[in-house]
C-alpha positions as CSV (number, residue, x, y, z in Angstrom):
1,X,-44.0,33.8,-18.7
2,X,-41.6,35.0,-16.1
3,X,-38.2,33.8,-15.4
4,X,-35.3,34.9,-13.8
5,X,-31.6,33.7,-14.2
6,X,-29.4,34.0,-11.9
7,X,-25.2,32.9,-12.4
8,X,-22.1,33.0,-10.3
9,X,-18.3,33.9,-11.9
10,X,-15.6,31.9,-10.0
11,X,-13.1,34.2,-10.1
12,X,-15.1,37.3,-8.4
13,X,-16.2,38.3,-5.2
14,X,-19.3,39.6,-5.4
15,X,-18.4,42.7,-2.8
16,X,-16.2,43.6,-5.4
17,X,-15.2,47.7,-5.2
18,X,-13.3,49.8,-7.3
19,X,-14.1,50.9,-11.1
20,X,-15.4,47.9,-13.4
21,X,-13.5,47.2,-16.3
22,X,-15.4,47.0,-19.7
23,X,-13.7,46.1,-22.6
24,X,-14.9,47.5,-25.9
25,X,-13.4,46.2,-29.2
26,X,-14.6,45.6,-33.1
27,X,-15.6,41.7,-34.0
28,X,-14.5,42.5,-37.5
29,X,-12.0,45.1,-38.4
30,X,-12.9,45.7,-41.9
31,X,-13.5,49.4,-42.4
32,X,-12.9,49.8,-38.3
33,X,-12.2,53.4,-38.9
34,X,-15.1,54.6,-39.9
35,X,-16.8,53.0,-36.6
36,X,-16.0,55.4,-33.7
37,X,-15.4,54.1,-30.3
38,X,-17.6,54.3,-27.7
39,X,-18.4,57.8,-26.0
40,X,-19.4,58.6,-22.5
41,X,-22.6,61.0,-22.6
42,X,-21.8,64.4,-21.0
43,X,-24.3,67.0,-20.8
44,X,-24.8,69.4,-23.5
45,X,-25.5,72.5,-21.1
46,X,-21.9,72.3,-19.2
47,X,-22.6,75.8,-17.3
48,X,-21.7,75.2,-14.2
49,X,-21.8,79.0,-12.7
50,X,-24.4,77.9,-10.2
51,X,-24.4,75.5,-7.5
52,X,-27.9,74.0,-8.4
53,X,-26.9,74.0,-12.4
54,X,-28.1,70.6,-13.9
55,X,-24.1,70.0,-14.8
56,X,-23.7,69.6,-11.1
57,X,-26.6,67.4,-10.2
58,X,-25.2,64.1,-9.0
59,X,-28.1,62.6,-10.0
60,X,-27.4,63.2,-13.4
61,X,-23.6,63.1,-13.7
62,X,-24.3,59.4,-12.3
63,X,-26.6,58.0,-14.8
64,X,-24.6,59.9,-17.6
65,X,-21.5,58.0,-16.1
66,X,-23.1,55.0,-17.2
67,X,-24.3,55.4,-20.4
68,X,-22.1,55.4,-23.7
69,X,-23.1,56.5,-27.2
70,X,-22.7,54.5,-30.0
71,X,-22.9,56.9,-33.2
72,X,-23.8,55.9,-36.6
73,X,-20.9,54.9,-38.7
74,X,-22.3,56.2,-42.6
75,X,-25.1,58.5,-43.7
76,X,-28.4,56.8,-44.5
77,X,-31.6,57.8,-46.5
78,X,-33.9,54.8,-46.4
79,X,-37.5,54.1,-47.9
80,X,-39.6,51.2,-47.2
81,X,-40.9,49.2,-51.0
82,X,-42.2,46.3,-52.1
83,X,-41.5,44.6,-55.5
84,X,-43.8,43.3,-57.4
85,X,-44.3,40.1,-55.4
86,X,-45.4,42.1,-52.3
87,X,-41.5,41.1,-50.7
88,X,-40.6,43.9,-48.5
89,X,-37.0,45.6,-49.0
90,X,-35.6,49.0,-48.9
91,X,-34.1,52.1,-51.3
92,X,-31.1,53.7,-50.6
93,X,-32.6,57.7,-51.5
94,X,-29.0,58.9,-51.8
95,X,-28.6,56.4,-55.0
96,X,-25.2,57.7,-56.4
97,X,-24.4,60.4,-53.7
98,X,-24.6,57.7,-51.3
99,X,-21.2,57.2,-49.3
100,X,-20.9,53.8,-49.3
101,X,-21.7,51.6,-52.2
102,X,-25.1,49.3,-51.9
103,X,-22.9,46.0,-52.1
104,X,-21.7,46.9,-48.8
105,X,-24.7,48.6,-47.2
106,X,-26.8,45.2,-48.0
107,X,-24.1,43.5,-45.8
108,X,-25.3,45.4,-43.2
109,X,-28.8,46.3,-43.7
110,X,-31.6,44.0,-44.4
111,X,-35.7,43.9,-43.5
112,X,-36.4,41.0,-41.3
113,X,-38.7,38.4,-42.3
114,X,-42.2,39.7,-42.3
115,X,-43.0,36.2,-40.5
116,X,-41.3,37.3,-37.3
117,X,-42.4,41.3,-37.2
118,X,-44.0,42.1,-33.9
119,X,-47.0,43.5,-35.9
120,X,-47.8,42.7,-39.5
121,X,-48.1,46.8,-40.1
122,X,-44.4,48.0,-38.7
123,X,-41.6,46.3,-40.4
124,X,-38.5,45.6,-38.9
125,X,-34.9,46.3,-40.0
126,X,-32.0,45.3,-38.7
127,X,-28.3,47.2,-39.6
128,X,-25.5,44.6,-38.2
129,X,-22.6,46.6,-36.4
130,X,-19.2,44.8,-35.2
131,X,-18.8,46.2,-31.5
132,X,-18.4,44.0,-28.9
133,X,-18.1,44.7,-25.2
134,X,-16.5,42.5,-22.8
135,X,-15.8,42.0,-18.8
136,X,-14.5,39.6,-16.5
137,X,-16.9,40.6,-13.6
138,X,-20.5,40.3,-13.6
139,X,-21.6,43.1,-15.8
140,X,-25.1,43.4,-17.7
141,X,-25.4,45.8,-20.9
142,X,-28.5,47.5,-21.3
143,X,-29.2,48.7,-25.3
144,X,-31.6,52.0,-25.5
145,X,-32.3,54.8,-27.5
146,X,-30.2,58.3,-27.1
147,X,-33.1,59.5,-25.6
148,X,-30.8,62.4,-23.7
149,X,-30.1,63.6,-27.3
150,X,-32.7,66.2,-28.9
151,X,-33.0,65.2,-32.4
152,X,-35.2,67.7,-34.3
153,X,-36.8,65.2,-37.2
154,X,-37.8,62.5,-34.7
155,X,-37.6,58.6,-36.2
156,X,-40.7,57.5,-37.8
157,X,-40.2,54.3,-34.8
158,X,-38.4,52.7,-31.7
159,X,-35.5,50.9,-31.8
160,X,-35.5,47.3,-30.3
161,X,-33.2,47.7,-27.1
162,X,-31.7,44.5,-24.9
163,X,-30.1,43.5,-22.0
164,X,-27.8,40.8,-21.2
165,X,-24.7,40.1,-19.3
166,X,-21.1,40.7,-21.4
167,X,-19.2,38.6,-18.8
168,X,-20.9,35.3,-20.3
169,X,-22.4,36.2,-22.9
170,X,-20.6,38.4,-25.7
171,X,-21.9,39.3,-28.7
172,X,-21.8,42.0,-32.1
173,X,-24.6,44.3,-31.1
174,X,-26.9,45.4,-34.1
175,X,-29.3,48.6,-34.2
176,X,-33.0,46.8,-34.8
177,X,-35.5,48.9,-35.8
178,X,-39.3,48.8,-35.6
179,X,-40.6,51.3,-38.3
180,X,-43.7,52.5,-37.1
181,X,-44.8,54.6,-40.0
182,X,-43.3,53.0,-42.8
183,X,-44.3,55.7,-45.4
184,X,-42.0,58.2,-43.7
185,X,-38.2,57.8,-44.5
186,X,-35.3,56.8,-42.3
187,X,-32.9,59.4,-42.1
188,X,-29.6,59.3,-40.3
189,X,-26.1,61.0,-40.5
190,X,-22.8,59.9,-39.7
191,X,-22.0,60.7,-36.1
192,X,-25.4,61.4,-34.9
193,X,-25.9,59.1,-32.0
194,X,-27.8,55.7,-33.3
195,X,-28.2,54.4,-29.6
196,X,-26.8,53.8,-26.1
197,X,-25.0,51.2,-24.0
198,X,-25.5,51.4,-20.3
199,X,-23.8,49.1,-17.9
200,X,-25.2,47.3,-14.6
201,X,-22.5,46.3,-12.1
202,X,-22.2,44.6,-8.7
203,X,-22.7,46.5,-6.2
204,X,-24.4,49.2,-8.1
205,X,-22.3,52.2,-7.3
206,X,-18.9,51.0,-8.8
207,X,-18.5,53.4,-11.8
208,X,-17.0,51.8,-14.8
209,X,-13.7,52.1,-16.8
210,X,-14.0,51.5,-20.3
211,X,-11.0,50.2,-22.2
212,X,-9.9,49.4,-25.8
213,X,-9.6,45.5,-25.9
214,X,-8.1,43.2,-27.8
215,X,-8.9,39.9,-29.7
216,X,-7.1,37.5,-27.9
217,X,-7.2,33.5,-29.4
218,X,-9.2,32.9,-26.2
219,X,-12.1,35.6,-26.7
220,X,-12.2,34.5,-30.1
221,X,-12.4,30.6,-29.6
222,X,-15.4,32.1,-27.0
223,X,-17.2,33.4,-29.6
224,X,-16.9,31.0,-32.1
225,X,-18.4,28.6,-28.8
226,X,-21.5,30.8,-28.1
227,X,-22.1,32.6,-31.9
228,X,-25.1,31.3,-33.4
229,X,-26.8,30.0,-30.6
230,X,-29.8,32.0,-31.5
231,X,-30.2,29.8,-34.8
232,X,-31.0,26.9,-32.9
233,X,-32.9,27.9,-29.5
234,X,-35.4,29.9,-28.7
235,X,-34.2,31.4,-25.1
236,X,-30.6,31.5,-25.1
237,X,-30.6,33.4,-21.2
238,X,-30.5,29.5,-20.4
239,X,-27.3,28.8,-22.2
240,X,-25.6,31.2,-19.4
241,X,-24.8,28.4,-17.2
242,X,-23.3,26.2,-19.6
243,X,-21.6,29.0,-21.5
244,X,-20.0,30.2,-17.8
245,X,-18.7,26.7,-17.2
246,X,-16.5,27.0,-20.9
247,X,-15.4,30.5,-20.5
248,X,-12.1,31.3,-20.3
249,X,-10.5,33.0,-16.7
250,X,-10.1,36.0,-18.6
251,X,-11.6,37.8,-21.6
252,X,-10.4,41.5,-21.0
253,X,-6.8,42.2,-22.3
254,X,-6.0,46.0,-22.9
255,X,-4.9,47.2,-26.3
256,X,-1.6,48.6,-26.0
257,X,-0.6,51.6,-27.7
């Protein structure tokens, strides 16, 4: 089935011009500082001796200037088992060298119910991450892969990306996980990228300014008004009207320093 949603904000013009501002901030500061912010992806080959150098293709300095890395916040060694029962979970390889201890990694990480795996061969984990990003003009956030980053021991699988709009519709991002071969570990470093964020704005061309944010009383109470939707409907996209109609004026406030 094919849909498409459309919305309007109140307080924007459409023609709006200038840079976008995005607002990036941590849902839960617990352990913030081991989550890094957000970085802008820049080339890795920065020679820029001649004219026709990649570095000074505009091409590609505009669709870096739209995508962010998020990098991953601990070092993870992961196998796929099942217990006796034939219940699917995972190992942590490191075991006692591990960095962070496997109360806290199981607040995290988890498998998703076999029930709702695309196909009953690839399992599906899911490793909950507290960044939020925020706008107060129509802006849509694309998740992907850091597929502009050359990672030697490929994955064994494809992350799960999404796209939805941050100016109505908030939330934690999480890296999902379709394991592919599930006899081949997961292995992942802290500060290697674990994915992108890219952002959409209106008209296309405006570049975009990211910014710390911070938690204001009304983001929060937002939150609280649209978080765990998903429990209870199936296609949240049409909660965006409603949801617009509650939202406060403004959701963006600048950390200051």
């Amino acid at each position: 089935m094919h849909f498409t949603v459309t919305y309007e904000h109140p307080n924007i013009d459409a023609a709006g011009s200038g840079p976008v501002q995005v607002g990036w901030l941590l849902d839960n500061d617990k352990a913030g500082i081991i989550f890094e912010p957000p970085e802008r992806v820049r080339s890795v080959e920065m020679s820029k001796t001649h004219a026709k150098s990649a570095s000074r293709c505009p091409a590609i300095i505009n669709l870096e200037s739209r995508h962010f890395v998020i990098k991953c916040p601990f070092d993870l060694h992961l196998k796929f088992v099942r217990n006796k029962d034939g219940v699917p979970g995972l190992r942590n390889m490191l075991g006692e060298k591990s960095p962070i201890r496997g109360k806290k990694l199981n607040e995290h990480l988890h498998v998703t119910s076999e029930t709702e795996w695309r196909y009953k061969d690839r399992p599906t984990i899911q490793l909950s991450l507290p960044y939020l990003f925020v706008a107060d003009e129509p802006v849509y956030i694309s998740q992907t892969a850091p597929y502009m980053h050359y990672r030697a021991d490929p994955l064994p699988g494809t992350i799960f990306g999404g796209r939805f709009p941050i100016d109505v519709w908030p939330r934690p991002l999480m890296w999902a996980f379709e394991w592919h071969e599930p006899e081949k570990d997961i292995v992942l470093q802290r500060g290697e990228p674990l994915f992108y964020v890219q952002f959409e704005t209106v008209p296309q061309n405006r570049p975009v300014q990211m910014v710390e944010a911070e938690k204001t009383p009304e983001l929060e109470e937002y939150l609280k008004l649209i978080g765990g939707t998903v429990n209870y409907v199936n296609q949240t996209f049409s909660l965006f009207k409603a949801a617009e109609e509650r939202r406060p004026a403004n959701l963006v406030t600048p950390k200051k320093r």
